[in-house]
N, C-alpha and C positions, 0 to 999 in steps of 0.2 A: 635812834631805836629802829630805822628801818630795816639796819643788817640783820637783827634776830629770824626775820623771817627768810627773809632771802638764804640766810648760812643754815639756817636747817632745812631751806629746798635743798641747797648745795649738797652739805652734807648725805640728806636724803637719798639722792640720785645716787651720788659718790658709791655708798653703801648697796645699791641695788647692784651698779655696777659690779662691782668689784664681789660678792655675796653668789653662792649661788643656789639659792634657793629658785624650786622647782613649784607653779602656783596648781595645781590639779585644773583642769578645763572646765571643770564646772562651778568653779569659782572665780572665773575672769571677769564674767560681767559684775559681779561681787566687787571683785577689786577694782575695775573701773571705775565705776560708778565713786566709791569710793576716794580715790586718785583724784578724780573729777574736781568732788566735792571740798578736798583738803587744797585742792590747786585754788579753788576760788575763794579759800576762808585764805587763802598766803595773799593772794592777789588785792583780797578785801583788804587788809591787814596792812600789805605795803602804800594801799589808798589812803589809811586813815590816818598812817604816819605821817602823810606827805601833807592831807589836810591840817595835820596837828590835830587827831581826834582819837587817837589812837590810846585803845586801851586793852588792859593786859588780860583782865577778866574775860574781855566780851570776845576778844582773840581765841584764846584758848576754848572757852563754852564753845563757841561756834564753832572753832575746829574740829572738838570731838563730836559735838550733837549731831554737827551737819552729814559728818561723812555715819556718824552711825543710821541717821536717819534715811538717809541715800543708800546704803547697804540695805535695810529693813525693806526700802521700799524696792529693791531689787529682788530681795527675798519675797515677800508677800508675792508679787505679779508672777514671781516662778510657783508660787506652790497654789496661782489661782490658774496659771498658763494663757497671762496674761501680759503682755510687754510692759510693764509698770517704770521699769527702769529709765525707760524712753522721755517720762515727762521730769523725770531727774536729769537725764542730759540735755533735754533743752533749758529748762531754768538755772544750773548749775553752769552750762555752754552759755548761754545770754549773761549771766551775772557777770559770769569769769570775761566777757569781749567788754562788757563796759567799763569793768575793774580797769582794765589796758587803754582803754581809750582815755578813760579819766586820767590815768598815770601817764600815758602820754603826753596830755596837753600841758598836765601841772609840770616836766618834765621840759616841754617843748615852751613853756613862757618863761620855765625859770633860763633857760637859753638865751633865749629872747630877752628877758631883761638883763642879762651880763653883756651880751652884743652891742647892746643900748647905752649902756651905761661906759662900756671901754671904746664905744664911736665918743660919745662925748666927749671922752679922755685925752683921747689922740685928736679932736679938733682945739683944744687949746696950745 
């Protein structure tokens, strides 16, 4: 189940590419924030695959809640003229580097135990 999320990053991207919609400037940080936010619910996503925790409900809630709420909160700090958007990129930035670290490791031991296991192989 890990590729659902990964093929609709892919996907995703593919479409932005090749698309050419035009985003108005005063909607970038909007969309950032946003982008951010759906980047670390894919990232959380392909974590909980990997743990085998992975659910299809709490994927999708969080995908939309998150990035809507990351937009809101970009909205609100502009119409107080206040940078609000800023503590959604550090929380959403921090989640999304540990998402990767964790998927690296579980990534880098499942290596490591095939390494292990075909040295074994090749010393009989």
């Amino acid at each position: 189940m890990i590729w659902l999320p990964v093929l609709g990053l892919l996907v995703g991207v593919a479409v932005g590419f090749v698309s050419n919609v035009q985003i108005p400037l005063a909607y970038s940080s909007y969309l950032s924030i946003a982008i951010l936010a759906a980047l670390d619910t894919v990232f959380g996503g392909i974590r909980a695959s990997l743990e085998k925790a992975f659910d299809d409900a709490v994927f999708l809630s969080g995908f939309f809640f998150n990035t809507l709420v990351a937009a809101l909160l970009a909205y609100i700090g502009v119409q107080l003229g206040v940078d609000l958007y800023l503590a959604a990129v550090v929380a959403f930035g921090v989640r999304l580097f540990q998402n990767i670290a964790v998927i690296r490791r579980i990534a880098w031991g499942k290596v490591g135990k095939r390494r292990g296991s075909q040295a074994g192989v090749k010393q009989m």
